[in-house]
N, C-alpha and C positions, 0 to 999 in steps of 0.2 A: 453414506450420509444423505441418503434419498428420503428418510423416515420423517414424518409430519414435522416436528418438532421443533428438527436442527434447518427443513425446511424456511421453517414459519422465521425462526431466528436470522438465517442468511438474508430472507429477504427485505426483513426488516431494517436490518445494519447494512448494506448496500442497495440499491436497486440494480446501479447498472451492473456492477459484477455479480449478482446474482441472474442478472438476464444473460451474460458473458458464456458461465457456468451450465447454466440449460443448457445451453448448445453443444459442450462439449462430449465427445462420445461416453460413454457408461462405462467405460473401462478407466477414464480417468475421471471421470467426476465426484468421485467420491475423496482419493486422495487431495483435490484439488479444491473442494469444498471445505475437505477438513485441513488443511494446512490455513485456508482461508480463516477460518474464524476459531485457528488457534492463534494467529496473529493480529486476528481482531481483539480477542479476549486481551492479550499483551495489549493493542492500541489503548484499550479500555484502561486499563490499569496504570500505564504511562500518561493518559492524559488528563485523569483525575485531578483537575489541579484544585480542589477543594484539600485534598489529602496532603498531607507533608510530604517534603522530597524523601526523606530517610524512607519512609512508611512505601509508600510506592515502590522506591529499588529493592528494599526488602522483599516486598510481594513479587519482583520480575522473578528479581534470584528465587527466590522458591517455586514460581511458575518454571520459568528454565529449568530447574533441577528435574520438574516432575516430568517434563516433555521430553527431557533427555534419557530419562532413567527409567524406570517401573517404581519410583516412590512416589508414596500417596500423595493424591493430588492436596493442594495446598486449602485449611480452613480460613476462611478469608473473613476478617474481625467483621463486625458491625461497621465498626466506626469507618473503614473501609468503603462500603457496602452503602451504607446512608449517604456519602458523598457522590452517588454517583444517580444522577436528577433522572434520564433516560433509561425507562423501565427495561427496554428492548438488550440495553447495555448490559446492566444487571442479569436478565435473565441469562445471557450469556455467561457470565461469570458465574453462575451459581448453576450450570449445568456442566462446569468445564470436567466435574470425575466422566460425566458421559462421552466427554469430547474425546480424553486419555483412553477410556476405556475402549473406543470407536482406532483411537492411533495404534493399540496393543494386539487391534483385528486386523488391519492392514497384512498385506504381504509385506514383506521383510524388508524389499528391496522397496517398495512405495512407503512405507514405514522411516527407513534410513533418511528418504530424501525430503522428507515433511519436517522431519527433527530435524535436519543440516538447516534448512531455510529459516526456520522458526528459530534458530538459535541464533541466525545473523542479525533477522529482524530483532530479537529480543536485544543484542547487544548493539544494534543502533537507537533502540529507544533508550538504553541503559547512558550510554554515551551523553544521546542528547540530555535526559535530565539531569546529568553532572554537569555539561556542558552550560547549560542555562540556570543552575542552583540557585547563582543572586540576582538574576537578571531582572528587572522593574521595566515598568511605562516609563520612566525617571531616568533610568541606568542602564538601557537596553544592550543588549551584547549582540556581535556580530558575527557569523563564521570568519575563522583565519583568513582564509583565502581561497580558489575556486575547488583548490585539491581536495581542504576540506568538506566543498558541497559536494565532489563527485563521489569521496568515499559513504558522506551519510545514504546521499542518494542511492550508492550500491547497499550499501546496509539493508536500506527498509523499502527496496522497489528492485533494483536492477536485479538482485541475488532470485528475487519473483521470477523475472523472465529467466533466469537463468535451469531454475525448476521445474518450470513450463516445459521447457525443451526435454530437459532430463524423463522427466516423468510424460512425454507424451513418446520419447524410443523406448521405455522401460516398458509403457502399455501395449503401445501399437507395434514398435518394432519399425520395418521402414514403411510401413502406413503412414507413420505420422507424418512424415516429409520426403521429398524428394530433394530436399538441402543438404550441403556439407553439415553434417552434427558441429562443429568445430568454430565454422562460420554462424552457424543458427544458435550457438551460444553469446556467442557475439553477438549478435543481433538484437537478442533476448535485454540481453544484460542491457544496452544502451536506450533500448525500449523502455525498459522498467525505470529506467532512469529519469528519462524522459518524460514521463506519466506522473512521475512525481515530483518534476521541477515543475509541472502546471501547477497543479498542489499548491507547493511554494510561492508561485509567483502571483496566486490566484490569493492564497490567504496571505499575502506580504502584509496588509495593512492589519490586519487582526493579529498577526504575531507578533508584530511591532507593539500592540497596544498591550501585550504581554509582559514584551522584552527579550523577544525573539526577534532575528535577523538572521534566516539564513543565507541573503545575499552579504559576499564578502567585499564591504563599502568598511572604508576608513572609521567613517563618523555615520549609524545609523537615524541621527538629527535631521540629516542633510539629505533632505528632500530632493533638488536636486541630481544628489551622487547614486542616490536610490532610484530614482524613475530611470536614471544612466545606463545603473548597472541591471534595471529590473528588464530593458528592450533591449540589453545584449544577452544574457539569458535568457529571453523566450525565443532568439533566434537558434540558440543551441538546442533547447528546448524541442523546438520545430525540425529541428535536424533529426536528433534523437527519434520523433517520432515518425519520422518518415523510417527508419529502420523498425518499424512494426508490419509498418505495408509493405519491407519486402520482403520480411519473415512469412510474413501471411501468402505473400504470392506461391513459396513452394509447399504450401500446406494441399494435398490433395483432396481431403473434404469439403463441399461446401459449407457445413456446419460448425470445423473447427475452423475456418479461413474466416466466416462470420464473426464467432467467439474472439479471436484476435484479433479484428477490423475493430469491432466494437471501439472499444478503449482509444483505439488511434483518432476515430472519426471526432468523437466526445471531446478528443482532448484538441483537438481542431479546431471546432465550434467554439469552444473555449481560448486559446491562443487570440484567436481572430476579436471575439470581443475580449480581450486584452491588448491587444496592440493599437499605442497611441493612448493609453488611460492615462487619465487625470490621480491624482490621490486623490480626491472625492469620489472617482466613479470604485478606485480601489477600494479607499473603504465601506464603498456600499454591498461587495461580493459579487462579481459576476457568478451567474449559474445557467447551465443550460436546462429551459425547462423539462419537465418533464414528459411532455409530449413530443417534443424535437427528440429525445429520448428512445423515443419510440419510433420514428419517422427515419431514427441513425440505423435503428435495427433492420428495420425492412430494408433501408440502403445498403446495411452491411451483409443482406441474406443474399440481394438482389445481384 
């Protein structure tokens, strides 16, 4: 996945996990790119919310099938296609036979675990838009309870690190770590987790304006129960991601121990201006610019 193209496309749809990805040695960066933005492709399609809920899970399900199997990649309508504003996205979705055809060249064994991971993800996007079907600004819906956030979270983040790890003894062998494999799963997994309760915690206000709640509060009205429960999950949050930095500690390249700091540092900077927000500063979106971006990288090379 080094070729201009799927290049130009990664860097577009991510910055910082395309800077992540550089880093990473050449023996995995290819499954690791492509597993990337076959579950971007799914993001794309799952988040279309121009598109009807029917219309959408249709499109996963026949994405899923085609990532699982050798059947032809999926003809994706118009009507589809025009709902989606972000040209970069699009391009993505309409290069996806290249992507299949890119996961049919894979070794076997790098192959297997791009498909295991993409199908989790696929079936926590699947999840969530059942989950959310009538959900309004009016009528917003909440996750159950915290069980519920930790399984989505492993769905569409944890099950990542959990990959990471797979696919970096399948390449290197014990290159890749000087860790228990068993505990570096672990590790993985609560990372991923982690990374994507900022996510959550970071778009609380824009989801809500949706009709999403993935914080599990009684009443998502109640301002209040929500900022409660939003700085007891960023302390877990915090927790989680410090299980990146000790993943990263047995990692013996400097280059993959960077690739895996990255995310941790990002999601730092982020935590820290979240903690103590106002619901106005929430819904204004913190973000870390893009040159702190860059300043995290040289720290993380450093």
């Amino acid at each position: 996945m080094s070729g201009p193209p799927e290049t130009h496309i990664l860097k577009g749809v991510s910055r910082s996990f395309f800077l992540s990805l550089r880093l990473l040695p050449a023996a995995m960066r290819g499954a690791a790119s492509l597993g990337y933005l076959l579950a971007r492709a799914s993001d794309t399609l799952a988040d279309t919310t121009t598109a009807p809920v029917p219309q959408r899970l249709a499109a996963l399900a026949a994405f899923a099938q085609a990532v699982a199997t050798h059947a032809p990649p999926p003809c994706w309508p118009a009507t589809l296609l025009d709902t989606i504003p972000e040209p970069r996205e699009r391009e993505l979705l309409e290069r996806a036979p290249a992507l299949l055809t890119a996961l049919r060249a894979l070794p076997a064994a790098e192959s297997a675990l791009v498909r295991e991971v993409v199908a989790i993800i696929i079936s926590g996007q699947q999840l969530d838009l059942e989950r959310f079907a009538t959900a309004t600004a009016q009528q917003p819906v909440a996750l159950a309870d915290a069980a519920a956030l930790d399984d989505y979270t492993w769905r569409v983040a944890g099950c990542v690190g959990e990959f990471w790890t797979r696919l970096g003894f399948v390449t290197l062998g014990p290159r890749f770590s000087r860790g228990d494999p068993a505990i570096l799963l672990e590790q993985g997994r609560a990372y991923g987790q982690g990374l994507q309760l900022v996510n959550i915690l970071r778009d609380v206000a824009a989801d809500l304006a949706s009709g999403r709640c993935y914080l599990p509060v009684a009443d998502p009205a109640d301002r209040g129960a929500l900022l409660a429960s939003h700085a007891c999950w960023l302390e877990r949050a915090a927790l989680k991601i410090g299980h990146g930095r000790s993943y990263a500690l047995t990692l013996p390249s400097r280059r993959m121990r960077a690739a895996t700091r990255l995310p941790a540092l990002l999601a730092g900077e982020t935590l820290e201006l979240l903690r103590g927000a106002t619901w106005q500063s929430l819904q204004a979106r913190v973000k870390v610019p893009r040159r702190r971006v860059y300043a995290l990288l040289l720290r993380a090379l450093v």
